[in-house]
SERO-4910 file (N, C-alpha, C, O; in steps of 0.05 Angstrom, whole numbers):
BEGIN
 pado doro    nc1    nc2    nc3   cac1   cac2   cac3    cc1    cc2    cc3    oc1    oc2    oc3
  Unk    A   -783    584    163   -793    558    174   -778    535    162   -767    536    139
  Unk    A   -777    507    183   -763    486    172   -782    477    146   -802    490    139
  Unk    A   -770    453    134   -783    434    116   -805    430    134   -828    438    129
  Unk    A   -797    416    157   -818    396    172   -836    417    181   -860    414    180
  Unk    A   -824    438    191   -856    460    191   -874    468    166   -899    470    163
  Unk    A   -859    470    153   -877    473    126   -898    455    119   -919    460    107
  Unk    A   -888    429    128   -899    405    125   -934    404    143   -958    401    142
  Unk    A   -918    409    154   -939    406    194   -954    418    186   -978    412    191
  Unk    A   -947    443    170   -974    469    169   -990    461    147  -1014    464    151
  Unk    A   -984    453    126   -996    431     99  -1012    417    106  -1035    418     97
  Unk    A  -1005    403    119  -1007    381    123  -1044    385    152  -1065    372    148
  Unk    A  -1042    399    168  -1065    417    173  -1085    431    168  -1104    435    184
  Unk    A  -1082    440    145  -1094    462    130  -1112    459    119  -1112    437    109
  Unk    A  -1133    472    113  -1165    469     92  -1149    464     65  -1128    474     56
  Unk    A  -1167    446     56  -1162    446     27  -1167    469      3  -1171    491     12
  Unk    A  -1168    466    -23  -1189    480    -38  -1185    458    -63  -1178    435    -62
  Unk    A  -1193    475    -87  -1201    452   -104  -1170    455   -120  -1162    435   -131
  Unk    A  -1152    484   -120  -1135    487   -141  -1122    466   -115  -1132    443   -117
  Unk    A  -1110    467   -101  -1092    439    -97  -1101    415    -96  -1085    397    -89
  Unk    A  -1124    410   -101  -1132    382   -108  -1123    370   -128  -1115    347   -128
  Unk    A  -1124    390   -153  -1121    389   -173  -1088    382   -187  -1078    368   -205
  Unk    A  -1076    408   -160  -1054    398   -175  -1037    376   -155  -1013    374   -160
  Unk    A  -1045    362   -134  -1038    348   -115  -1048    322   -147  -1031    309   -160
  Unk    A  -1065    321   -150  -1072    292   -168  -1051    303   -198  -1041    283   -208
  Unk    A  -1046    319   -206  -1030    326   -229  -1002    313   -223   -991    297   -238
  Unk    A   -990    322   -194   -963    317   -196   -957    325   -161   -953    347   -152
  Unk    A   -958    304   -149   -956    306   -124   -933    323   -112   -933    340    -93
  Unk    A   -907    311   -133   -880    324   -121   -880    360   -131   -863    376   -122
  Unk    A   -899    367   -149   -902    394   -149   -910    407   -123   -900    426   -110
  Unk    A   -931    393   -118   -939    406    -90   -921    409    -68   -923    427    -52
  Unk    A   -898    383    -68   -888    385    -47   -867    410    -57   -867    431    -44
  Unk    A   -857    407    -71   -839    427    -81   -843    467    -63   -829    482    -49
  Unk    A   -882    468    -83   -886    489    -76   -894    491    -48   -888    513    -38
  Unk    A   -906    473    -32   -917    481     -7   -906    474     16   -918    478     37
  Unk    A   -882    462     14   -860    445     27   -834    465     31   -826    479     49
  Unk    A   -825    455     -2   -790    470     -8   -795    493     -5   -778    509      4
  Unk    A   -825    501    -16   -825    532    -21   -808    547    -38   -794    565    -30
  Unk    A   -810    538    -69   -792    540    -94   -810    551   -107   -831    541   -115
  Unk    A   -800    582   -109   -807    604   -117   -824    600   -149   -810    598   -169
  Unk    A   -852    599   -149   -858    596   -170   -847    616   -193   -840    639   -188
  Unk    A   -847    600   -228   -839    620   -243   -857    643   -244   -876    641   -228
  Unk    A   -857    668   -262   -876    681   -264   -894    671   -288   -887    651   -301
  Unk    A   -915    684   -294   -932    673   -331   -953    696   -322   -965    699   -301
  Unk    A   -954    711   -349   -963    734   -353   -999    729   -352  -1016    746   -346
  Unk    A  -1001    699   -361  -1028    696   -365  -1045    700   -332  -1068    709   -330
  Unk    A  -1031    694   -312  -1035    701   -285  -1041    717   -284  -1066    721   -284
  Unk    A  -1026    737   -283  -1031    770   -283  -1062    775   -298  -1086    777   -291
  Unk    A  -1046    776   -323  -1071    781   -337  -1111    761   -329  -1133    768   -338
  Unk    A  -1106    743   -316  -1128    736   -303  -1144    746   -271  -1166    750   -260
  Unk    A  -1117    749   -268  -1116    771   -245  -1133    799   -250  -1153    807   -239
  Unk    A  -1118    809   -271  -1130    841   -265  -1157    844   -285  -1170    865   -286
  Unk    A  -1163    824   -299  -1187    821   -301  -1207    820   -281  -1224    837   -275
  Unk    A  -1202    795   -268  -1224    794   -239  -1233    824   -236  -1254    836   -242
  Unk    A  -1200    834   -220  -1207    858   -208  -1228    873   -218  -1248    881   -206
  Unk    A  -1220    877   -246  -1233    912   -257  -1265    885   -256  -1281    893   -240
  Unk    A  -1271    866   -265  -1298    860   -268  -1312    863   -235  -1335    871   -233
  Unk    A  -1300    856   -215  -1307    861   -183  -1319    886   -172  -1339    893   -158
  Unk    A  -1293    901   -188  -1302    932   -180  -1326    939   -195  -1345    950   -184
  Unk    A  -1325    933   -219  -1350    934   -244  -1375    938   -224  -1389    957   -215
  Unk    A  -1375    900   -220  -1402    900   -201  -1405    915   -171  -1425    928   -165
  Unk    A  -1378    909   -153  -1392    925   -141  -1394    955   -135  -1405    964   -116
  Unk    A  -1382    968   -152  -1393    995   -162  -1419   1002   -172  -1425   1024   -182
  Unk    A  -1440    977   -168  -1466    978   -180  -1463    980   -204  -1474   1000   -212
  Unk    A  -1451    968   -224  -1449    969   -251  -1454    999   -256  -1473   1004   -270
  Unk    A  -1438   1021   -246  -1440   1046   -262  -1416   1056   -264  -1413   1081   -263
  Unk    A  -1396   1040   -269  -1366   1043   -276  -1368   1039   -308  -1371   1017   -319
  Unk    A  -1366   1063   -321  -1358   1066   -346  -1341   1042   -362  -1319   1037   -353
  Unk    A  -1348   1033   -378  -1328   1007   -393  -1297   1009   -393  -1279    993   -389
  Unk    A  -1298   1048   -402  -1265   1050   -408  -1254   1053   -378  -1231   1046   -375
  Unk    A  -1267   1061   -358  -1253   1068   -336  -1258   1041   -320  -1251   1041   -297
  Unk    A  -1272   1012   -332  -1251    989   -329  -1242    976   -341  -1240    952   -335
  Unk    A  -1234    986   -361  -1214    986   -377  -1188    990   -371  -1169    976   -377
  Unk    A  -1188   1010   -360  -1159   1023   -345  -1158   1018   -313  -1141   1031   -300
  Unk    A  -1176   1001   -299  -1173    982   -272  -1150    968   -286  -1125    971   -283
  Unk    A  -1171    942   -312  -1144    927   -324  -1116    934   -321  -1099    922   -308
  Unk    A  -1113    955   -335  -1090    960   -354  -1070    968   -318  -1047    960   -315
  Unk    A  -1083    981   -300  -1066    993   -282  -1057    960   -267  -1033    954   -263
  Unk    A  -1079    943   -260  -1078    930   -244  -1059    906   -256  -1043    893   -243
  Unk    A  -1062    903   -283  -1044    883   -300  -1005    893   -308   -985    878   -310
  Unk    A  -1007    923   -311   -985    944   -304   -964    929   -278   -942    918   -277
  Unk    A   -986    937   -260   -977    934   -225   -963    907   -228   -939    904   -229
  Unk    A   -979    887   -231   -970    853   -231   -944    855   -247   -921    852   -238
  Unk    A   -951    859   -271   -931    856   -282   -901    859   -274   -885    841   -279
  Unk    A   -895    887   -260   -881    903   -246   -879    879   -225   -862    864   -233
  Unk    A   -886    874   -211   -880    859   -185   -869    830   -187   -857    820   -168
  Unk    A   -874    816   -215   -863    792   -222   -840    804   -235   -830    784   -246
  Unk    A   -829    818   -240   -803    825   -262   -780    834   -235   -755    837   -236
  Unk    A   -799    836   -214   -781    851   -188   -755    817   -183   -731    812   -182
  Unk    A   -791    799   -181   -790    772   -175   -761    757   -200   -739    748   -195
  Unk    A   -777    760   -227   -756    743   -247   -753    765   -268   -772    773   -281
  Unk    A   -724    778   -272   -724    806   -286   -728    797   -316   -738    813   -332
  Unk    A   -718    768   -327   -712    761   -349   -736    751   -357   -747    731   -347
  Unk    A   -745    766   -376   -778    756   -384   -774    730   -398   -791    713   -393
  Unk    A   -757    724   -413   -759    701   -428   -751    673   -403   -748    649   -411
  Unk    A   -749    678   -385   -752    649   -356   -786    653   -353   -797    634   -343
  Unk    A   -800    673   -358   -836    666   -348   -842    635   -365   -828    618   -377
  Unk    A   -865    638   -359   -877    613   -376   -892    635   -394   -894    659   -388
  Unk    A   -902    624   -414   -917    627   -432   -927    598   -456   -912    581   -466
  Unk    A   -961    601   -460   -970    589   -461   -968    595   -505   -965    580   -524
  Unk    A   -972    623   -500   -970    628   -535   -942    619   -549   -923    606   -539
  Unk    A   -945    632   -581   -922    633   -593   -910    651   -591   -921    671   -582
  Unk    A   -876    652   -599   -868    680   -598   -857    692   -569   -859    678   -549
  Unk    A   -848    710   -567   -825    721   -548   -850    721   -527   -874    724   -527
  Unk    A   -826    716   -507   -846    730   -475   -851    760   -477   -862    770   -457
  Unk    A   -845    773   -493   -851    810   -486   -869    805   -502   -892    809   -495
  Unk    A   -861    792   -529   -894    796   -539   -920    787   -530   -942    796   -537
  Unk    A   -912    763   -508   -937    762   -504   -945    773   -468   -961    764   -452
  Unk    A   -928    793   -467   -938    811   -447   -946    834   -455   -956    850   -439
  Unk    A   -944    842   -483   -963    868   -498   -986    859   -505  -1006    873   -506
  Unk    A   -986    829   -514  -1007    821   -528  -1024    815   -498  -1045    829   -500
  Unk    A  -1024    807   -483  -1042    802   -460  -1057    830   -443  -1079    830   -432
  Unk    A  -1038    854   -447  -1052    877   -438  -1070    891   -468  -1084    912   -465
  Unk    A  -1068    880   -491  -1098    893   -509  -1114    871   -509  -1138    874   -512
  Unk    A  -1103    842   -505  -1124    824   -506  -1146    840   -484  -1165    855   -488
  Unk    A  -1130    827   -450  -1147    837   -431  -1164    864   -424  -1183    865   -407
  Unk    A  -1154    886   -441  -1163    899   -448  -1193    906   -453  -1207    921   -439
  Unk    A  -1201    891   -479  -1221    880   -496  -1234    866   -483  -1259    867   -483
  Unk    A  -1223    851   -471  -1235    834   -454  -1257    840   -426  -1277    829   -415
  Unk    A  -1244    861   -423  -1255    881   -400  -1283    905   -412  -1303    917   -404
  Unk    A  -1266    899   -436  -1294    923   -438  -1318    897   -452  -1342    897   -452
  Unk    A  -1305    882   -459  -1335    862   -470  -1351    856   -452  -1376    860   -452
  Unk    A  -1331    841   -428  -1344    844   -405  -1368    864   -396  -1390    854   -392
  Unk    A  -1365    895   -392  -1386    908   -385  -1406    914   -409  -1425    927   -401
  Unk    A  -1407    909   -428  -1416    904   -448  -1440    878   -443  -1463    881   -449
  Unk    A  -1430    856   -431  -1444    834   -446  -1466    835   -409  -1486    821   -404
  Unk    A  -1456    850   -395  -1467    853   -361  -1498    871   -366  -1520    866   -357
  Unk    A  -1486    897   -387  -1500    915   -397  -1519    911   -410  -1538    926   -410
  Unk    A  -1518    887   -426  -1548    873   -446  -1552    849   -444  -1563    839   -463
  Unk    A  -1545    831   -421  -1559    814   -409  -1572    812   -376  -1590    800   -365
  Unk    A  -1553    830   -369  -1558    839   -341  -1573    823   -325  -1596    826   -315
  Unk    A  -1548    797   -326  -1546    772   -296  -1562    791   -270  -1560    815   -270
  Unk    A  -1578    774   -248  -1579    778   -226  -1566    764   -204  -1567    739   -202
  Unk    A  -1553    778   -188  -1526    762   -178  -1546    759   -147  -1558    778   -136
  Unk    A  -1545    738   -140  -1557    728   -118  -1535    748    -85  -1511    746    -82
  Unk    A  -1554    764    -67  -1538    776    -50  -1551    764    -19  -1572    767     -7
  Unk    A  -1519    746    -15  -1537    723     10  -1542    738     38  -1550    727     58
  Unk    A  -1537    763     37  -1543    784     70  -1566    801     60  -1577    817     76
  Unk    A  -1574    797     32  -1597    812     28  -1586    839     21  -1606    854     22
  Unk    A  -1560    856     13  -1544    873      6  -1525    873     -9  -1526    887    -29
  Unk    A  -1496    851      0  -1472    854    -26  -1483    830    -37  -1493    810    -26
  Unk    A  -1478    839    -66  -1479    821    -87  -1448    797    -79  -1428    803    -66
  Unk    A  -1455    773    -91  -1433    756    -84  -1417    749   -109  -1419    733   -128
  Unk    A  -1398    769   -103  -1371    771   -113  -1349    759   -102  -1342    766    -79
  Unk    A  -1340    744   -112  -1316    735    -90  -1323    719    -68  -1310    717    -47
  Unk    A  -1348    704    -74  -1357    701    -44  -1344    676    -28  -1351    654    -36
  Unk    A  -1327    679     -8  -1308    667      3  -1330    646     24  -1352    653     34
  Unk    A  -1315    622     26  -1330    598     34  -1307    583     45  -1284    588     37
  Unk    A  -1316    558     70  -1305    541     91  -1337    525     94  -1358    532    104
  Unk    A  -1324    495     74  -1338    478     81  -1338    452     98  -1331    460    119
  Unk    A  -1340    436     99  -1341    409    100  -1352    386     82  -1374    382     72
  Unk    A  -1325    371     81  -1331    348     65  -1321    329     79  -1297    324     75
  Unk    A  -1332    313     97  -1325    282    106  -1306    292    121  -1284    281    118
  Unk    A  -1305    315    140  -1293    317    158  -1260    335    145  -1241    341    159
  Unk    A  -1262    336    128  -1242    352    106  -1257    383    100  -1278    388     88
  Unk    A  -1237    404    112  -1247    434    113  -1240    438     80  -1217    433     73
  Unk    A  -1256    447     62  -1248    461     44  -1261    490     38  -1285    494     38
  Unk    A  -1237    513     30  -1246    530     27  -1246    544     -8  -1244    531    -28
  Unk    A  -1249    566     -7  -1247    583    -29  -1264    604    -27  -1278    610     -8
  Unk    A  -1261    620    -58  -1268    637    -69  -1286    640    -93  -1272    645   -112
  Unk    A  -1312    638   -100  -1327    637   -118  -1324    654   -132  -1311    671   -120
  Unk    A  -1329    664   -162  -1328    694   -170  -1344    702   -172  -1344    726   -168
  Unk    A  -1373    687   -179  -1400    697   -173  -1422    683   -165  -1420    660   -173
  Unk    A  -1440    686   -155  -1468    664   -161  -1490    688   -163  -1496    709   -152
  Unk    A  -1501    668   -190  -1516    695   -201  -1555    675   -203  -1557    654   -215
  Unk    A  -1571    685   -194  -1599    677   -197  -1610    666   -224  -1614    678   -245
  Unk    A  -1614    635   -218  -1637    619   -251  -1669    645   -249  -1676    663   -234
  Unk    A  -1676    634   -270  -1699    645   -273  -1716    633   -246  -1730    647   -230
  Unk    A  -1711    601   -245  -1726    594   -234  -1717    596   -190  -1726    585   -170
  Unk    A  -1705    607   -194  -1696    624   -164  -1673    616   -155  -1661    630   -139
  Unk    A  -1665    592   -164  -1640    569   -152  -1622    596   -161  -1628    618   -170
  Unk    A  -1592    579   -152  -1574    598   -153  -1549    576   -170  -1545    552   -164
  Unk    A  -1532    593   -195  -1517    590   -202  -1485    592   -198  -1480    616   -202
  Unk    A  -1465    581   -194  -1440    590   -195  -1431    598   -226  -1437    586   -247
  Unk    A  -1420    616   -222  -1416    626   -249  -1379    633   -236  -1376    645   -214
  Unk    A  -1350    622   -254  -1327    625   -260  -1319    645   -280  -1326    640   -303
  Unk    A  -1306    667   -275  -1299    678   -298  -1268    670   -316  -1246    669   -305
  Unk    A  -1272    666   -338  -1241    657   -350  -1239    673   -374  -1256    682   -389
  Unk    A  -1210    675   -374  -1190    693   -391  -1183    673   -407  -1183    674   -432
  Unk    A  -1177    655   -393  -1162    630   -415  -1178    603   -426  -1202    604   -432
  Unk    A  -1163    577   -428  -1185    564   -443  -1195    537   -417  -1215    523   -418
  Unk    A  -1176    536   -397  -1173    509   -381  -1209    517   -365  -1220    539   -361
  Unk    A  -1217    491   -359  -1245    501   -349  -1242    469   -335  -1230    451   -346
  Unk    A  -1255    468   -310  -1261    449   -287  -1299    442   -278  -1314    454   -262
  Unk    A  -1305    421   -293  -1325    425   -278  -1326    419   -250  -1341    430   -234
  Unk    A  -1303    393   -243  -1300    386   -217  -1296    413   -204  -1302    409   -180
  Unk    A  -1288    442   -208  -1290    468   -193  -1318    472   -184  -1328    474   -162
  Unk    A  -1328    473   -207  -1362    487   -207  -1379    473   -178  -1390    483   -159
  Unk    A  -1373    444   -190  -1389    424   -179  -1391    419   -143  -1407    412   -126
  Unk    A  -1367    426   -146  -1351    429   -119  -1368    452   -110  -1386    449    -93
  Unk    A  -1362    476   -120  -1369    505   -107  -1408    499   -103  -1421    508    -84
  Unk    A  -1414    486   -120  -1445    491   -114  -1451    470    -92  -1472    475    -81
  Unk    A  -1433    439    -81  -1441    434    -61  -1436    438    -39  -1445    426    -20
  Unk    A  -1411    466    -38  -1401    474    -18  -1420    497     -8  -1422    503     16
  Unk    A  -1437    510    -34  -1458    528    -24  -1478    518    -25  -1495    534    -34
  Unk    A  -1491    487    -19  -1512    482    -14  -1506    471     25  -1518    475     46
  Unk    A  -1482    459     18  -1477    458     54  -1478    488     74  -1485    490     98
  Unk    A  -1470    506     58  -1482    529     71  -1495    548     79  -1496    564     98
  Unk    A  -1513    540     50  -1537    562     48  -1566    540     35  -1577    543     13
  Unk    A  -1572    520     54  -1589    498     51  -1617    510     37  -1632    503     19
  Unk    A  -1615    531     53  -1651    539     40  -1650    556     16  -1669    566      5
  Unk    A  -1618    558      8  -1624    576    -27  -1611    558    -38  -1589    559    -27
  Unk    A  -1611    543    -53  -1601    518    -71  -1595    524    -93  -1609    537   -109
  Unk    A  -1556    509   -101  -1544    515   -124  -1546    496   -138  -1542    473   -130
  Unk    A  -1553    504   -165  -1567    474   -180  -1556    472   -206  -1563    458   -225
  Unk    A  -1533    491   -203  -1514    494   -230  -1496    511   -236  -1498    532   -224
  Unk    A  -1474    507   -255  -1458    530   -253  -1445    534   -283  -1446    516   -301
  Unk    A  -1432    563   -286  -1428    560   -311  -1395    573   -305  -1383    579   -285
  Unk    A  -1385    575   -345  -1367    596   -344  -1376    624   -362  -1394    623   -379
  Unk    A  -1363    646   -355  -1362    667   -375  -1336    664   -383  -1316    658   -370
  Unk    A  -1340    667   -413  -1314    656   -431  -1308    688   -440  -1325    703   -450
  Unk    A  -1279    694   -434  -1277    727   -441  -1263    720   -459  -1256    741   -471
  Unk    A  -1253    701   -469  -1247    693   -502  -1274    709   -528  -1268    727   -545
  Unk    A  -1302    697   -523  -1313    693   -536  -1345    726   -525  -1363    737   -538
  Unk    A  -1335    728   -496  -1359    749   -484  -1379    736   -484  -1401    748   -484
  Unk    A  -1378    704   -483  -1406    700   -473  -1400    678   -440  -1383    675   -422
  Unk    A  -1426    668   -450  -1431    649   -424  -1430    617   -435  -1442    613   -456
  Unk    A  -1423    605   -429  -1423    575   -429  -1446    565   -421  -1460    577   -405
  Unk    A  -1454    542   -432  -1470    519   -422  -1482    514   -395  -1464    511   -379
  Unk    A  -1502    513   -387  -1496    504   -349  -1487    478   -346  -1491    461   -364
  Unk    A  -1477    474   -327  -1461    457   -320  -1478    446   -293  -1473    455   -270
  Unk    A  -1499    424   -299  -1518    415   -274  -1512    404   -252  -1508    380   -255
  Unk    A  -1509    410   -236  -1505    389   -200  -1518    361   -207  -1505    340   -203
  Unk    A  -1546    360   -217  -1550    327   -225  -1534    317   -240  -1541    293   -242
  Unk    A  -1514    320   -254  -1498    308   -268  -1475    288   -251  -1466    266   -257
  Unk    A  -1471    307   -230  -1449    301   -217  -1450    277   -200  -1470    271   -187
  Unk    A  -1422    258   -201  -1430    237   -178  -1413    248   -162  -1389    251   -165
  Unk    A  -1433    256   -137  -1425    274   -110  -1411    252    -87  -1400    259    -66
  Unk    A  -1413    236    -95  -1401    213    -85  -1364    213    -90  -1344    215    -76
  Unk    A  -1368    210   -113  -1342    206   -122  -1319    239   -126  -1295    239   -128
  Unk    A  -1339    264   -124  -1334    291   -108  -1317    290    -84  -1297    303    -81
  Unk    A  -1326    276    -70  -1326    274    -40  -1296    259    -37  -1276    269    -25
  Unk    A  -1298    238    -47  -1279    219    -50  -1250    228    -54  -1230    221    -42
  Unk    A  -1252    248    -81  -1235    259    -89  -1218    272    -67  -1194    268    -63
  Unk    A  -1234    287    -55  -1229    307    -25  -1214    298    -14  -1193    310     -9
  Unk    A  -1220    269     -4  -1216    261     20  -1187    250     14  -1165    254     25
  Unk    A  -1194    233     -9  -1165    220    -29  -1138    236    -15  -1118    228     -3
  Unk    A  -1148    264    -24  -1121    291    -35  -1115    293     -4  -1095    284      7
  Unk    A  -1133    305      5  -1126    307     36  -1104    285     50  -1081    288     57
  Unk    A  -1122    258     51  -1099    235     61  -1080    226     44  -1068    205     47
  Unk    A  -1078    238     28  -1046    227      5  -1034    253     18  -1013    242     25
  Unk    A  -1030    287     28  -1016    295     36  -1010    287     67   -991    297     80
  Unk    A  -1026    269     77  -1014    266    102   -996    244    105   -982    240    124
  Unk    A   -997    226     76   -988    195     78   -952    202     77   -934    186     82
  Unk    A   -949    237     65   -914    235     63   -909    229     41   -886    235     37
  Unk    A   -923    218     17   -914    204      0   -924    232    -29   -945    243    -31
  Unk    A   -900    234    -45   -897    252    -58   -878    241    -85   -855    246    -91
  Unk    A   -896    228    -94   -875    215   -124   -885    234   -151   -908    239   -157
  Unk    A   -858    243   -166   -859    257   -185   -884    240   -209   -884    216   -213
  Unk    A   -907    260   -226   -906    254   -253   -903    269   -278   -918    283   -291
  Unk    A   -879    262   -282   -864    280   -301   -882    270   -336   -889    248   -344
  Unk    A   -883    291   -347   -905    292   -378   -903    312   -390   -883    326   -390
  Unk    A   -929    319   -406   -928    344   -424   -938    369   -399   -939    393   -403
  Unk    A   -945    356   -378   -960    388   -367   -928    393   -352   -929    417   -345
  Unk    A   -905    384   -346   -879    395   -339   -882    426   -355   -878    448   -343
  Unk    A   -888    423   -382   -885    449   -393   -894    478   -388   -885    500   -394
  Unk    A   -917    467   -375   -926    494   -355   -924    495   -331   -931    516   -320
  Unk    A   -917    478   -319   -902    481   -293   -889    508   -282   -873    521   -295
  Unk    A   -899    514   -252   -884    536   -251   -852    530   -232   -834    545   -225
  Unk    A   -855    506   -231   -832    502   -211   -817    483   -229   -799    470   -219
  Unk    A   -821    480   -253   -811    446   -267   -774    462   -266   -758    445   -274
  Unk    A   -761    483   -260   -740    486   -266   -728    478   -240   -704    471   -241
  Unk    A   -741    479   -214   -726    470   -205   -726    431   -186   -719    423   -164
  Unk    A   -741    417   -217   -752    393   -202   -727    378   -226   -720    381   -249
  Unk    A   -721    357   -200   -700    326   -231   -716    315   -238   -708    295   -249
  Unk    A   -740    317   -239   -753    291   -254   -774    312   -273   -794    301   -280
  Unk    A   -771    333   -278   -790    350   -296   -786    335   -320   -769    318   -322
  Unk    A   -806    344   -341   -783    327   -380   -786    355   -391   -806    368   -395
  Unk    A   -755    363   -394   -747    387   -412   -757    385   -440   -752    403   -456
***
């Protein structure tokens, strides 16, 4: 496809919250990636967030009777696989990004025992607190549960990783993370995108599971939020990709950039 198709189709498209995010970070990234279509770098920490999800997905919906170690080894296969498929992509590990110290191989050994651990704490911490995960057909638990909302006439979609039942019946978004970056503007977002859709079961908060630490975070309340200025945000991101206008801001987040190699205005 041309530029200008790439554009057209962008420029169309449902939002979600990760390009909001990085549309307000650095506009000309976006154009870069969803425009030029400049092959992001690879970064292991991806992967490795990746094949976490997985083995925790299958966890649940295997009815939590998937053995710790045998997802343990979802991880390890599914983080394996990735791995394999970005090296097809960039063979030279030291062009990935990486966020640690120390060589890129090391921290592609170190990310398959972290995630590892991580996976089994996981069924571990499922196993002796044992969340009730809200199931909106009255059957699958909501894993993944994929959503198309409306905001001010702006489609946004996504992917939740869970919403799991308060004591008091409301329903929580719950994010799972590997790493440390956390959004409440995500949360906040996801629970008024599932109150526009599911009006009579109401999300009134959301959290993270920190697979740093195997626990749960703080809730993170919908009254907190000015849903106002939510909205705004939306609409902002939306009509700044239609306005054409795509000016670089080059800083310290260039450093994790997955495209900063091939932008002139990145700061080396």
């Amino acid at each position: 496809m041309t530029i200008e198709a790439n554009y057209e189709r962008w420029a169309g498209m449902a939002r979600s919250v990760s390009q909001i995010t990085e549309f307000e970070e650095c506009r000309y990234k976006s154009w870069l990636k969803r425009v030029e279509r400049v092959q992001p770098r690879p970064a292991a920490w991806s992967t490795h967030g990746t094949a976490f999800h997985t083995a925790a997905e299958r966890f649940e919906l295997g009815g939590r009777e998937v053995a710790a170690e045998d997802a343990v080894s979802i991880f390890r296969d599914e983080y394996t696989k990735g791995i394999s498929r970005d090296l097809e992509t960039v063979n030279d590990v030291d062009l990935w990004l990486r966020a640690n110290r120390g060589s890129a191989a090391q921290d592609l050994e170190e990310r398959y025992e972290v995630g590892s651990r991580q996976t089994r704490e996981y069924v571990e911490y499922v196993q002796e607190h044992a969340p009730v995960l809200w199931r909106p057909d009255g059957e699958k638990p909501a894993i993944e549960l994929y959503f198309m909302a409306d905001f001010e006439g702006v489609k946004l979609r996504g992917y939740i990783d869970q919403v799991v039942k308060n004591k008091d019946d409301s329903n929580r978004v719950r994010d799972l993370k590997t790493g440390s970056t956390r959004s409440k503007f995500q949360l906040w977002v996801y629970e008024m995108a599932l109150n526009r859709l599911y009006p009579e079961q109401e999300a009134t908060s959301g959290d993270w599971y920190l697979a740093k630490t195997g626990k749960v975070s703080r809730p993170v309340k919908l009254a907190d939020a000015d849903q106002d200025e939510i909205i705004e945000r939306i609409v902002r991101m939306d009509q700044g990709v239609k306005s054409g206008d795509f000016p670089a801001s080059p800083g310290f987040a260039c450093r994790f950039c997955d495209v900063a190699y091939a932008c002139p205005f990145a700061r080396r």
